[in-house]
C-alpha positions, 0 to 999 in steps of 0.5 A: 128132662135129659139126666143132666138136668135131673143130676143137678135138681138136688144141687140146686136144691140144696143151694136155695135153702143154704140161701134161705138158712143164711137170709133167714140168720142174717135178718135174726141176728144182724137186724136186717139190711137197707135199701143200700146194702149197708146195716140199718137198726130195726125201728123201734115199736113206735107204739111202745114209745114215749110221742110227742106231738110237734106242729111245726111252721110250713116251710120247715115241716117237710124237713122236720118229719124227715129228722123225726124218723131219724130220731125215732131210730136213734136209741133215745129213751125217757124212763127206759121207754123209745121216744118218738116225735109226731110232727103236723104242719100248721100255719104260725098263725092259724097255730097261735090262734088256736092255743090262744083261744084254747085249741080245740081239736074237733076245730084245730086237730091234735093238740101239739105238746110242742110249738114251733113257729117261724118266728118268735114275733108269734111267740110274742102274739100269744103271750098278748091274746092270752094276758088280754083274755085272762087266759095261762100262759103257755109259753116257758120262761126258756124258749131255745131255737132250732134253726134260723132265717132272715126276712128278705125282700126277694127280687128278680136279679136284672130287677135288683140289679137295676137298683144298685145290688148287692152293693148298694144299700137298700130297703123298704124305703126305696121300695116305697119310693118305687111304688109312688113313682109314676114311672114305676121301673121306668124311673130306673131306665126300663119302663118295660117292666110297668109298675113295682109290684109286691108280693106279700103275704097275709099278716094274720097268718103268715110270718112273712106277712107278718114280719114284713109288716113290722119292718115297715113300721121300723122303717117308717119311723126310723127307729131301730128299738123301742116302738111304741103305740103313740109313734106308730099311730102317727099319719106320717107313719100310716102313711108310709105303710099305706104306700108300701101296701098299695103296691101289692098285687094280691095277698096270700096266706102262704109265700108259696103262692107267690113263688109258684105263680113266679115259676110258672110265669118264668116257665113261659118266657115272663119273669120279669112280669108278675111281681117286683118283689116278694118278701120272704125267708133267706130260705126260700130265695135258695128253694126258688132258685134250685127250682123248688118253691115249696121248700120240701126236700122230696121235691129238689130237682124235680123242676128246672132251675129259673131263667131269671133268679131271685136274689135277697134284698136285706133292708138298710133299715134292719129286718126280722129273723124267722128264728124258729123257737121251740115252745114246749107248751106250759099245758095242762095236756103235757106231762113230764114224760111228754116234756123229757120227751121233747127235750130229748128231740130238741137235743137230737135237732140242735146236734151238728149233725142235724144243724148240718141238714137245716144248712143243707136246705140254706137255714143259717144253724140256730145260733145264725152262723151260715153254711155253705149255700149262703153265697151271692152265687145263689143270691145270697148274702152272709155277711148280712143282715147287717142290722138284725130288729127285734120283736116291738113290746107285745101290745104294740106288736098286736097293734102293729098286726091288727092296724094291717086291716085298716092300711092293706090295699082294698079289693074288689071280689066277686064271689061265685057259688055252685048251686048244682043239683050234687050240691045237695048231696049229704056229707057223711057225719055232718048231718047237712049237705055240701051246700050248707057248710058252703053257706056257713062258710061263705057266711062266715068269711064275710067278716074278714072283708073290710067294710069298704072292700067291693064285693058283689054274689052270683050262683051259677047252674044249668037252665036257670030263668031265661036259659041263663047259666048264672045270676047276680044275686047282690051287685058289687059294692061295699060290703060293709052296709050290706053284711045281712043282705049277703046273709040273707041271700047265702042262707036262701040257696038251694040245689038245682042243676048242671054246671056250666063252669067256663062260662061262668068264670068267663063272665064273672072275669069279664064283669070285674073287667069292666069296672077294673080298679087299679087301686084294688086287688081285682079277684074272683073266687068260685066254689064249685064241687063238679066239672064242666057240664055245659053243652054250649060251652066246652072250651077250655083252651079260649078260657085259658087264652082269655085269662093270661090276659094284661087286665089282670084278674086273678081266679081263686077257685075252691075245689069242693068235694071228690068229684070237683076237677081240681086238675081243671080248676088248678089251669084256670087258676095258674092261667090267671095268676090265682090260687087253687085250693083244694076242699075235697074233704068237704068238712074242711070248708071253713079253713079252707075259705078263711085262706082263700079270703087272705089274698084280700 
């Protein structure tokens, strides 16, 4: 080391603890800085707070969680204690069903002190089930709202401008003339388009599905108010449902899946070739369009924007609103700390500035004014809807949702099971192994079918009798007759040896082919918990070839438990223009087999 060096170690010296006297001063009195470099207020000690416990619908959940972070550092207090909001996400209607057969947590999660849903159609649901089985009232005589979006039908623009948009006025009755049409597109000058073809979701859980389903019923009668059981019980209006639900092209619990598959097929060149139209929020025709289906602001501009756009079709004959209410519960497990509690959130999310961030993510504000997204450049209109519809009484709603399982389109399943030898592997703290909560749940969901659905059973494993890689335990047919059969044959299974997955799925597509049904929603849905293990058959990309195929049937496959190949499992499932859904935690396997049985 030469002197200079030497002279100057007590210069520097000097200058690194005057740096940590300064950081360690700034950060005592200033309260630290953030990522920018501007002041941020330190979080409060959240465990000190007030928590109120909110389950929000999916589509706004992600931005809800975000506002609750703000919220927690806002200085908000009750009784001179922070408050914090927990938000979880839960389906509308999984969420009703829960409070309405009294939530419990081992089963439904923690219990919400607050509920807000998309819609108050399911507010209205749960005041019916809960009169119906004499249990309280949950819900307060002041329901406010936070946000607020219109049902639309979503349509590939060249599609809607086929049909006149925006000027033109259009509904559920010119869709339900399209579908009966033969000629499909045809009848409008592009019979390359093939049939109309809807994309809707399931009633029992979705508001989409639900809220669609209602307009229809509006729609079929011609009424704008005052529906009643006896007007929507006549055959010219069953009919009329029937019609619209006949051209659906599978069902699903959640919008979501509609519009990833879109995305995916616009991807490759084929916009214009899944669906026709998808019934959803206004919201979610602008999440589409900036290519983020999911609606979560963490994800914006990871995706391109489509080639082929949706624009929003609001029906001639009046629509629901997604109004997104704030149902603090009327529960025995919400004290008055938890309701001042929400009330303070409430008031946070209802302010301009929040308002501001629901607009930014195209919600209209909670009194349905529109921002600035909500233009016919993005495919939206903000002078409509021009005919807003109410939720019908509570017993014809109930009515109108539990008519769906006798007017929705049939399907024809095959339900294929892994019974490999880690199919017997024990999940902790259950005391059973993965095959026998598979059996319980596929037992379980046999009774979302409907008597006249087909649907046929196969396992599959490694060196079974003749060297065979699956078998059919019961052939397609109704299910109807045959429920103990299923039962019977479920409840027999036992763990065996490897998995030969391609060439499994690669038969049970081919044998729904071979007796395809146009008028039914033709499927397979396979649980496996492995990988492909099958020495004669290690070809993935023939698989794939064979299922984007125009005999269209979609693969639902269940990833079950941590060693399943979800990332395989998720192409074979976009190759066919299914589902994936993911049983990792293979306690959850009972959910998880009520959603996937929603998209029939």
């Amino acid at each position: 080391m030469n002197d200079r060096a030497r002279r100057m170690i007590p210069q520097i010296a000097a200058v690194v603890v005057g740096l940590l006297l300064i950081l360690f001063f700034k950060g005592t009195f200033s309260g630290g800085t953030d990522e920018a470099g501007s002041n941020a207020t330190a979080p409060p000690i959240l465990g000190d707070c007030v928590h109120v416990a909110v389950t929000a619908s999916s589509e706004k959940a992600a931005l809800v969680t975000q506002i609750a972070e703000d919220f927690a550092r806002s200085g908000a207090e009750v009784d001179g204690r922070c408050v914090a909001a927990d938000v979880t996400s839960k389906s509308s209607g999984a969420t009703m069903d829960a409070l309405a057969r009294g939530w419990d947590e081992g089963i439904d999660g923690p219990r919400p002190a607050v509920w807000t849903p998309a819609s108050s159609s399911w507010v209205v649901l749960l005041q019916q089930r809960s009169a119906v089985t004499d249990q309280p009232d949950l819900v307060p005589d002041d329901v406010p709202t936070i946000a607020y979006s219109p049902l639309v039908i979503a349509m590939p623009e060249p599609m809607a401008d086929a049909l006149g948009w925006p000027d033109a006025k259009l509904g559920w009755s010119d869709l339900f003339h399209l579908a009966e049409d033969p000629r499909g597109w045809g009848a409008y000058g592009h019979p390359e388009w093939g049939a109309f073809k809807l994309g809707k979701t399931n009633p029992n859980f979705s508001t989409s599905g639900l809220n669609s389903l209602v307009g229809t019923y509006f729609a079929a009668t011609g009424l704008s108010s005052d529906l009643t059981i006896q007007r929507i019980e006549e055959p010219k209006v069953q009919n009329f449902v029937a019609g619209v639900e006949s051209s659906v092209v599978h069902y699903g619990d959640i919008s979501l899946t509609f519009l990833a598959n879109l995305q995916r097929a616009d991807d490759r060149g084929e916009g214009l070739t899944y669906v026709s139209a998808v019934a959803i929020e206004e919201k979610s025709v602008w999440d589409y369009n900036q290519g983020n289906p999911s609606g979560d602001p963490a994800t914006l501009g990871d995706h391109g924007k489509p080639s082929v756009p949706l624009v929003a079709i609001y029906p001639d004959e009046g629509t629901l609103i997604s109004d997104h209410p704030w149902v603090t519960l009327n529960a025995p497990w919400v004290n008055d700390e938890t309701r001042a509690a929400a009330e303070e959130f409430l008031a946070f999310l209802q302010a301009p500035e929040q308002q501001r961030r629901f607009q930014e993510y195209a919600f209209r504000d909670y009194e349905g004014k529109p921002g600035p997204l909500i233009t016919p450049a993005n495919g939206l209109l903000p002078k409509q809807p021009a005919q807003v519809l109410a939720p019908p009484a509570p017993d014809v709603l109930d009515q109108i949702q539990r008519s769906w399982s006798d007017l929705r389109k049939r399907a024809r399943v095959l339900v294929v099971i892994d019974v490999s030898g880690s199919m017997g592997e024990a999940v902790p703290g259950s005391g059973a192994s993965k095959l026998e909560l598979a059996k319980e749940a596929a037992v379980d969901s046999l009774k979302l079918f409907a008597p006249d659905d087909e649907v046929g059973l196969w396992v599959f494993t490694t060196d079974m009798a003749g060297g065979a890689d699956h078998a059919e335990l019961i052939p397609i047919g109704p299910v109807g007759p045959r429920l103990d059969e299923f039962r019977r044959q479920i409840d027999g299974l036992s763990p065996l040896n490897g998995t030969p997955l391609y060439t499994t799925i690669g038969a049970a597509v081919d044998e729904i082919r071979s007796g395809l049904d146009p008028d039914r929603i033709n499927g397979v849905v396979v649980l496996t918990d492995g990988r492909n293990e099958d020495p004669r058959n290690s070809d993935l990309a023939g698989l794939l070839r064979d299922l984007d195929s125009e005999l269209a049937v979609r693969v639902f496959p269940i990833a079950y438990g941590e060693d399943a190949d979800l990332e395989v499992l998720t192409r074979i499932a976009e190759a066919s223009r299914g589902a994936v859904y993911d049983a990792s935690d293979p306690s959850t396997i009972s959910k998880v087999f009520v959603s996937v049985i929603s998209n029939f």
